[in-house]
ZAROBA-159183 format. One record per residue (C-alpha): x, y, z; residue in three letters. Coordinates in pm, whole numbers, padded with zeros to 5 digits, always signed. Each point is the difference from the previous one (the first is absolute). Layout:
<lovexs>
XYZALA...
</lovexs>
This chain:
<lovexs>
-03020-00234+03479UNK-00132+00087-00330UNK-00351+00128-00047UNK-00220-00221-00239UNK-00344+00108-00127UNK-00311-00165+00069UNK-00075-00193-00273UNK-00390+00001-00096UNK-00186-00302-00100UNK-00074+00165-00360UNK+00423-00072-00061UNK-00009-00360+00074UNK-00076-00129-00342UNK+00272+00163-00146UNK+00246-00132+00282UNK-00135-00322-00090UNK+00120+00015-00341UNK+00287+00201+00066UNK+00230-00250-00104UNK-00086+00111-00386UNK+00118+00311+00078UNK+00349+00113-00156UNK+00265+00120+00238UNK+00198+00284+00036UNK+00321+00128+00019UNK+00015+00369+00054UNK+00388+00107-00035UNK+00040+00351+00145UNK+00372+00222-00085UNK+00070+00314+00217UNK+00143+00315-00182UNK+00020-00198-00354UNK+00007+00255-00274UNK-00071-00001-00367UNK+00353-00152-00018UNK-00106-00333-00078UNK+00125-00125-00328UNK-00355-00070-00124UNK-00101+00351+00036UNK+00084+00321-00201UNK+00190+00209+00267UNK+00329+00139-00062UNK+00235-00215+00161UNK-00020-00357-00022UNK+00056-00260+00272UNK+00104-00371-00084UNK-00361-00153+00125UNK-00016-00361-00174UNK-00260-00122+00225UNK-00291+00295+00036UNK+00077-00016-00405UNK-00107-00374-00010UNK-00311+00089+00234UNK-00068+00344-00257UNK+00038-00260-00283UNK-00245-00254+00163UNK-00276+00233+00054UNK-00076+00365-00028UNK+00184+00281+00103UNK-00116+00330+00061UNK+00225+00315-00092UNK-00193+00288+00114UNK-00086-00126+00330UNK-00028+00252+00298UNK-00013-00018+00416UNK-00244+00158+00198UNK+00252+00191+00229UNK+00362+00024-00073UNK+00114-00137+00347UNK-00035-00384+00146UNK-00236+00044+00275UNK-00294+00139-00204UNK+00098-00152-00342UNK-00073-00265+00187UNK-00244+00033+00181UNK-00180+00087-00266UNK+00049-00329-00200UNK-00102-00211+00259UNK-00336+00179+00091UNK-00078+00135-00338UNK-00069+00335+00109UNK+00166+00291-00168UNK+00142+00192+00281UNK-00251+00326-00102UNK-00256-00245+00168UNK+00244-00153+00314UNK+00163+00304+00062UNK+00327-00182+00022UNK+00210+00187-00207UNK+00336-00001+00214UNK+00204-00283+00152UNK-00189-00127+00300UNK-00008-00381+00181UNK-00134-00273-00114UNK-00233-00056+00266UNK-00138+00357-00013UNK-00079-00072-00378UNK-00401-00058+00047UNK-00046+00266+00287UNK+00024+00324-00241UNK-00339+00027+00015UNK-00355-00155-00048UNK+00049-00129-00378UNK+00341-00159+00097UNK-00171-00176+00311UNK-00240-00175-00245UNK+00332-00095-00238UNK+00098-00405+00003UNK+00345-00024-00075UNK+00098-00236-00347UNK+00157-00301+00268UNK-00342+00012+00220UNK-00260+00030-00347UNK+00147-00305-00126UNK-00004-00199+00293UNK-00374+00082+00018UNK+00019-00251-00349UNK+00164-00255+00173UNK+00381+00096-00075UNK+00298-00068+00204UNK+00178+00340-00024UNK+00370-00037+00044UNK+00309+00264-00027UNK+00378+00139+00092UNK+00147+00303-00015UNK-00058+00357-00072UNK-00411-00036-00117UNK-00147+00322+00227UNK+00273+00223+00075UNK+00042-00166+00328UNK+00017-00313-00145UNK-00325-00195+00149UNK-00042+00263+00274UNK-00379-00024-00114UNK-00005-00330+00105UNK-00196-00145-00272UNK+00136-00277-00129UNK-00064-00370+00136UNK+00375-00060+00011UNK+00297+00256-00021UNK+00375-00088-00049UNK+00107+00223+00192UNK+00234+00330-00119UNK+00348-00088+00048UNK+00286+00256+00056UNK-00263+00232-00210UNK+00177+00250-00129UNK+00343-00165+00076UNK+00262-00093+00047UNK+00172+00304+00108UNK+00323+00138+00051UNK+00150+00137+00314UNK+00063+00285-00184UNK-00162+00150-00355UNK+00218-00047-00314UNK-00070+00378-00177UNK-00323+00148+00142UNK-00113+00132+00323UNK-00183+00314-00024UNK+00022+00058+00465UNK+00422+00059-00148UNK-00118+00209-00296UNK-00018+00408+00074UNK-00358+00093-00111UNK-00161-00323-00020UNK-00309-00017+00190UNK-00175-00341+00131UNK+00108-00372-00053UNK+00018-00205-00243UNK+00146-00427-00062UNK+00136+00156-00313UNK+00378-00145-00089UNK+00157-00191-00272UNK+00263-00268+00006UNK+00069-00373-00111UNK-00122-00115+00303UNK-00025-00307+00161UNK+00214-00239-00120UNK-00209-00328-00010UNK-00424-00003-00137UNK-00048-00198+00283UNK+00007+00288+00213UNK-00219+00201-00222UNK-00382+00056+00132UNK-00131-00121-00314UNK+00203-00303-00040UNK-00154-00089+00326UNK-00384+00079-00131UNK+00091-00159-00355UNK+00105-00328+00179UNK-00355+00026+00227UNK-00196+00039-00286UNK+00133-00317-00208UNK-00045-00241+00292UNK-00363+00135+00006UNK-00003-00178-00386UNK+00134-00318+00153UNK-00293-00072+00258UNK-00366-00099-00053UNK-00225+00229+00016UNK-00366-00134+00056UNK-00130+00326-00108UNK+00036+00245-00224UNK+00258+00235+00069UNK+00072+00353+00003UNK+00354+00034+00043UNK+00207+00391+00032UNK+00379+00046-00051UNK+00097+00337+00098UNK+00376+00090-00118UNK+00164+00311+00158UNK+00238+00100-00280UNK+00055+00250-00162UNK-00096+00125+00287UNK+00306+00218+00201UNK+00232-00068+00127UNK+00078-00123-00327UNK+00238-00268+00089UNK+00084-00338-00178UNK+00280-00214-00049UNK+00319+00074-00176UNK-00073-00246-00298UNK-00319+00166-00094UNK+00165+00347+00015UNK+00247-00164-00269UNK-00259-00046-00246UNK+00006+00355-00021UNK+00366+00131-00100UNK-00005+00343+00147UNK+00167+00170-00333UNK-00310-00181-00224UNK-00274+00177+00219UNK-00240+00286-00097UNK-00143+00271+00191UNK-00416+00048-00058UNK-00105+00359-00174UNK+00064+00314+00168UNK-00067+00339-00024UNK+00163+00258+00217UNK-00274+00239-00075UNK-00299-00254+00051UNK-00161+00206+00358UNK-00024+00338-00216UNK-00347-00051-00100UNK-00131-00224+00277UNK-00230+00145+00263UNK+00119+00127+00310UNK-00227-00245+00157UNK+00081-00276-00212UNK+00360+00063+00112UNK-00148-00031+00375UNK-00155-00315+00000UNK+00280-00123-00185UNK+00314+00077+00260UNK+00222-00290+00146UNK+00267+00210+00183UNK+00149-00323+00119UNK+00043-00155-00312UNK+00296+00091-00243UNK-00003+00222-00319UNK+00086-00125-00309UNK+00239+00369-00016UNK+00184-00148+00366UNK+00025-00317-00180UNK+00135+00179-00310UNK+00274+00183+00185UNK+00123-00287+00211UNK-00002-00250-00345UNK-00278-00275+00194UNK-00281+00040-00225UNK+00103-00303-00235UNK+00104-00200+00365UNK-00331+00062+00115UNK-00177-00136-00387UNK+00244-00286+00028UNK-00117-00110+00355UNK-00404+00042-00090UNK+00071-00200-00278UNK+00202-00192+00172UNK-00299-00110+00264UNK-00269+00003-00299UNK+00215-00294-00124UNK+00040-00201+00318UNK-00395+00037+00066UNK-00074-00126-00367UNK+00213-00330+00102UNK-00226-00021+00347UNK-00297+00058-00250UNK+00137-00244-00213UNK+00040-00316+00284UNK-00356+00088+00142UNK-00158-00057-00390UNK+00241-00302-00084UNK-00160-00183+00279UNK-00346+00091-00075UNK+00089-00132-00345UNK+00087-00306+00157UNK-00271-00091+00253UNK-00335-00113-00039UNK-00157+00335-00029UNK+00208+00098-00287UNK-00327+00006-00205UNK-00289+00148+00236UNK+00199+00292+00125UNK-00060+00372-00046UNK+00353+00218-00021UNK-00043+00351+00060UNK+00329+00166+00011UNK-00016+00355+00171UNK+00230+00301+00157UNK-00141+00242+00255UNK+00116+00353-00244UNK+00257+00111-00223UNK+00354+00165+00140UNK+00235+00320-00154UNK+00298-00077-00048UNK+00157+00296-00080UNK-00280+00201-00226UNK-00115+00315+00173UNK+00298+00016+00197UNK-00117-00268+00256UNK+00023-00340+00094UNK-00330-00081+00135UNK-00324-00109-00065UNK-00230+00276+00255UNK-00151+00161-00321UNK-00284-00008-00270UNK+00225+00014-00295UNK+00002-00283-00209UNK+00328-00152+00108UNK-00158-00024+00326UNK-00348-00143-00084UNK+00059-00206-00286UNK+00085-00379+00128UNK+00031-00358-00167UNK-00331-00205-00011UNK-00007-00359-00145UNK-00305-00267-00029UNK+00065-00367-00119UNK-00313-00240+00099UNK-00065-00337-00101UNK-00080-00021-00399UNK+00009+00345-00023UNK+00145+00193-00271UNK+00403+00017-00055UNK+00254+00287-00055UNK-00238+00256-00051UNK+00063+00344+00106UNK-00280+00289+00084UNK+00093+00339+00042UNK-00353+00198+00105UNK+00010+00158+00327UNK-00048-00261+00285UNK+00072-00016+00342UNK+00107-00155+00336UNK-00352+00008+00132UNK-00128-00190-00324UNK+00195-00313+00178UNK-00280-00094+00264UNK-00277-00025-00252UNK+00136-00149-00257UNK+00174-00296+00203UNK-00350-00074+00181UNK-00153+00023-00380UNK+00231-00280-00135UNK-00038-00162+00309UNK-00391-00050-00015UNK-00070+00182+00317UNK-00313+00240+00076UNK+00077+00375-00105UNK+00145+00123+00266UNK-00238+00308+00066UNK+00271+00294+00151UNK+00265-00027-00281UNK+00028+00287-00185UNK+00231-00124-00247UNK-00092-00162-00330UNK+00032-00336-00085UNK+00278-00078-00264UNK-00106-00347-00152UNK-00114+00264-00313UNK+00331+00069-00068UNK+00129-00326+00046UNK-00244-00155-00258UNK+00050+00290-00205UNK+00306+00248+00040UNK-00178+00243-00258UNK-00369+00018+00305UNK-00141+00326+00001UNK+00192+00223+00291UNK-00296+00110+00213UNK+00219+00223+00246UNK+00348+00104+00063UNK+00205-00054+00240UNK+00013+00229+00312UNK+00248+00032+00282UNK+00043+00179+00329UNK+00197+00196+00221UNK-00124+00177+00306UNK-00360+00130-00041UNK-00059+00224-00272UNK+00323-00109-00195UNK-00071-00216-00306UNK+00133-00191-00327UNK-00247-00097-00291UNK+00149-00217-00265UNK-00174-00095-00345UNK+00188-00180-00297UNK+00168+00328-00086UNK-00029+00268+00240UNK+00089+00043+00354UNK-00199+00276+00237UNK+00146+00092+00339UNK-00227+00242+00221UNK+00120+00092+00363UNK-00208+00114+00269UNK+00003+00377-00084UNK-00111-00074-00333UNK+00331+00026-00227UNK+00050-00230-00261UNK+00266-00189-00151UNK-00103-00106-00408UNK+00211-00271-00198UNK-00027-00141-00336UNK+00156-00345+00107UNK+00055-00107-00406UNK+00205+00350-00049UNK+00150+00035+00299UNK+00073-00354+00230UNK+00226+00187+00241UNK-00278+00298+00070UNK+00268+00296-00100UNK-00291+00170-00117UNK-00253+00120+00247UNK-00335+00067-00233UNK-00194+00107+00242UNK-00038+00370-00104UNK-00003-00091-00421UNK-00343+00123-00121UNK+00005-00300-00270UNK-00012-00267+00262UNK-00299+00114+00228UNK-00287-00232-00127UNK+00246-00283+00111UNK+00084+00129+00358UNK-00394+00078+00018UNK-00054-00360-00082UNK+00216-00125+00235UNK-00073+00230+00236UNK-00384-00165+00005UNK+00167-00330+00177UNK+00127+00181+00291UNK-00225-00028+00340UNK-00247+00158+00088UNK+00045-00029+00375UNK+00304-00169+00137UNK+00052-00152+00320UNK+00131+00205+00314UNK+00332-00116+00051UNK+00071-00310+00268UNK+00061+00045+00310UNK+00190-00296-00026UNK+00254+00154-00212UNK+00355+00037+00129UNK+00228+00149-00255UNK+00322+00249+00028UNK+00125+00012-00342UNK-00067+00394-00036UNK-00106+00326+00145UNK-00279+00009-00211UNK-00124-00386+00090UNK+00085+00101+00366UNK-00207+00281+00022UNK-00296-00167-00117UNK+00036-00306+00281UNK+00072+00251+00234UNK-00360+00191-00043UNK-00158-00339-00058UNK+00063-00038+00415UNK
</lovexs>
């Protein structure tokens, strides 16, 4: 049975009129890199439909997560909290989300503060990492074969058969299954456009959580073929890239069940593995695509919000992993897209933004009450204005301690026992270059430096997480 707040008599004016209220559709993609066609990465997926959305609204390109994982990327978009003030900084349940600690207890999760305004909150698929498993949402469509379908047997990755892989991963890569139909987010697309065929007394705030990219990263043979295998590119890499990276920076880093793009190398699957991302970036673009056609086509076409979102960014070869688990910029740096109702068209802002922005800005153009625990900023600035004054960067986590800072230009990594990574993002996009040490760039790692916490959250309790030694240790003492 889903919890529902108490709503106080002070709210029931604006539940009254809540029928003025535009709706929203709030279209969540797991693992989605900078890929995208509409963005600047270096590879570029055929992505018609999040174009037409980027075209139809305003895209942001230097967008960043709060963690580089689901469960607290998450997490922290749908309480608002950065998870320096949660504590959840590592993949943990969704029910276990507002128990971190006393600040978390007091959060309201984004379903729960709009039904307080008289919203029906509707959604399917992946939206927390465990789908609805914060059971917040009015009506949920349930999560399919989730990750599936499978195959008895994996096509060309199982690290348990690999000598000197450690831990598990749903990693694998094949043209695989042979019908949509089967696919997870066929299933969630379909859901979502029969929502756009019924009445809906109220207004509506409607999720769509798509799995891939997400591994394993399967699809259908006839997306696989828009990809000829001799056409495809391999992203930047530099065999020397870990010689001037901290020792702890390495640390936090490690996926030892993962591949490396120098396995990948020697057994000639890096471009099989770029063809079958791109391969599932395509096929969720078309899912993308049916859930906006029939938006376009209902009655709510013109009183609904669009926010188009993914949880972090993913390597896909660069820095010899593929993997998000990191605070590089491959790993933070995610797709973010706004289109509301006579809002301004095809314009693209590039100041630091991020993930945690989302809450505040959707309750902003919403008309609801300030919603007094978000610590992002709203972005309706930006969206009347791409050229708004920046107030703060960006700023990502990793374990306690560990942290990104991203401006326009620069990017400032500081783990817990105080080393530094130092990039000049114009100069050097694949961050070759560790600056950290160059006497010439210290007033701008000062700078940044000044938006790092103070005090940061102990780390959950809640948090459940085997990826490395270094993340094990820390759960371990945290018992």
């Amino acid at each position: 049975m889903k919890k529902h707040f108490v709503i106080p008599l002070m709210f029931l004016s604006s539940i009254v009129h809540s029928q003025n209220k535009p709706n929203v559709l709030f279209i969540a993609i797991d693992d989605l890199n900078d890929f995208v066609n509409c963005m600047n990465g270096s590879l570029r997926a055929h992505t018609p439909n999040i174009d037409k959305l980027a075209k139809a609204g305003t895209l942001f390109t230097n967008t960043h997560c709060q963690a580089p994982i689901c469960g607290p990327s998450r997490a922290s978009i749908m309480t608002g909290l950065y998870p320096s003030t949660s504590g959840n900084y590592l993949q943990l349940s969704d029910k276990d989300i507002v128990k971190s600690n006393k600040v978390t207890q007091q959060a309201i999760f984004m379903p729960d503060y709009f039904e307080q305004y008289g919203y029906k909150t509707m959604a399917v698929g992946k939206i927390y990492h465990n789908g609805d498993g914060a059971n917040t949402f009015d009506e949920y469509g349930g999560r399919f074969s989730w990750f599936g379908p499978k195959p008895e047997e994996r096509f060309n990755y199982d690290p348990e058969k690999i000598e000197k892989k450690v831990g598990s991963t749903q990693t694998d890569w094949a043209a695989y299954p042979e019908h949509d139909s089967l696919m997870t987010d066929y299933q969630s697309a379909r859901w979502a456009v029969n929502q756009f065929k019924q009445k809906h007394d109220r207004p509506f705030f409607m999720a769509v959580g798509f799995v891939r990219p997400h591994v394993p990263w399967y699809a259908p043979q006839k997306w696989f073929d828009r990809y000829p295998l001799e056409q495809i590119k391999t992203p930047p890499y530099n065999p020397n890239d870990f010689d001037d990276i901290p020792p702890m920076g390495q640390r936090v880093a490690e996926v030892p069940m993962m591949p490396t793009t120098e396995e990948l190398i020697k057994t000639d699957e890096w471009k099989d593995v770029i063809r079958a991302y791109l391969a599932c970036i395509t096929f969720v673009d078309a899912q993308v695509g049916k859930v906006l056609e029939a938006l376009e086509n209902s009655e709510y076409a013109d009183n609904t919000i669009v926010v188009l979102w993914s949880d972090h960014g993913y390597h896909l070869g660069e820095k010899n992993r593929f993997a998000k688990q990191a605070l590089w910029e491959r790993d933070t740096r995610t797709v973010l897209i706004f289109k509301y109702p006579k809002g301004k068209r095809n314009q693209i802002c590039n100041a630091p933004v991020q993930l945690l922005d989302i809450y505040p800005t959707l309750t902003d153009l919403c008309g609801l009450p300030e919603y007094n625990l978000a610590e992002g900023n709203s972005l309706t600035p930006f969206l009347e204005n791409t050229n708004a004054k920046v107030s703060k960067p960006a700023l990502s986590f990793y374990g306690v301690g560990n942290v990104a800072v991203r401006n326009e230009r620069y990017r400032l990594l500081q783990y817990e026992d105080g080393s530094i990574e130092f990039y000049d993002m114009l100069e050097d996009p694949n961050e070759w270059k560790n600056l950290g040490n160059d006497k010439n760039h210290q007033d701008e790692i000062n700078k940044l430096k000044t938006f790092i916490p103070k005090s940061w959250a102990p780390l959950s309790k809640f948090s459940a997480y085997n990826i490395n030694a270094y993340f094990k240790e820390k759960i371990s003492s945290n018992k």
